[in-house]
N, C-alpha and C positions, 0 to 999 in steps of 0.2 A: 538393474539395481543402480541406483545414485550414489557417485561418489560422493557427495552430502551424508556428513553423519550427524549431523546437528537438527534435532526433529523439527525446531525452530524457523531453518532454513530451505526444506523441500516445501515445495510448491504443493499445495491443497487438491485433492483431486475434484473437481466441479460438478456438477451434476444438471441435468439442461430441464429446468419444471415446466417450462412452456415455450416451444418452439419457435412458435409466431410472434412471443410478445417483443418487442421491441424496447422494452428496459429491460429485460433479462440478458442481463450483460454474457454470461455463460452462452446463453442462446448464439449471442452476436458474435462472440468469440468464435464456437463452433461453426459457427455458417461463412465469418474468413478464411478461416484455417481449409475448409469445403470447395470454395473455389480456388484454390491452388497457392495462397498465401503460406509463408514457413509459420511454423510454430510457435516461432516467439515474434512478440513485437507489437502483439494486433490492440489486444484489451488488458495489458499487466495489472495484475491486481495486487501485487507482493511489492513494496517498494525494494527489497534484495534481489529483485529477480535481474539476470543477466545481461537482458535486454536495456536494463536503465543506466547500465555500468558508464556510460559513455554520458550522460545526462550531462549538462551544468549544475552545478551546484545538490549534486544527489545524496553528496555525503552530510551536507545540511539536511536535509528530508532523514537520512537514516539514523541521524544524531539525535532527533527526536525521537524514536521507536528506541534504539543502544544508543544512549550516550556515554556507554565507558567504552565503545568501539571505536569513537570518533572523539575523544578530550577535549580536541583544540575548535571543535562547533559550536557556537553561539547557539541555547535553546530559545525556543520561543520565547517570547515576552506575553505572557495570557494575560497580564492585568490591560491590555490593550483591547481583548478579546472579547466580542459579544456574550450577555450570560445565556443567549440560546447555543453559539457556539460553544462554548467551555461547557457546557451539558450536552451537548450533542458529541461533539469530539472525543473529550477529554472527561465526560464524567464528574465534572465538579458543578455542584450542585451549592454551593456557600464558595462564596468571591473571600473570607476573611483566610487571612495566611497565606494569598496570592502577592506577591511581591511586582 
């Protein structure tokens, strides 16, 4: 059981669709973790996860996902942002009321 009680915050359980394929990041994960690598560290895919805690600048990347966890982090600037990125990312589909 995880001392996590924030549903928010455990780790997603993965699921491996294709072995061999080599974008199947799951896959690739499983197959580190296989030859004797620890647990954490190989293919993080949770920007909270505890491996990144040490990161530079991590609490910027997390302020983006909770910015009421992080106050004093500057958010992105999206009116900088490609309109295939701001739709692919973020979901914004109309650039008006971007600042």
């Amino acid at each position: 059981m995880s001392d996590i009680s924030v549903p928010e915050f455990l780790e997603p359980a993965y699921v491996i669709e294709d072995r061999f394929d080599e974008n199947d990041v799951e896959a690739r994960q499983a197959a580190y973790e296989e030859n004797g690598a620890p647990a954490d560290g190989a293919f993080v895919a949770d920007i909270f996860h505890g491996a990144l805690s040490g990161a530079p600048r991590i609490d910027m990347y997390r302020s983006w996902v909770w910015p009421d966890l992080y106050p004093d982090e500057r958010q992105p600037v999206l009116k900088n942002w490609s309109d295939d990125d701001l739709v692919f990312f973020c979901g914004i589909y109309n650039r008006e009321g971007i600042k």
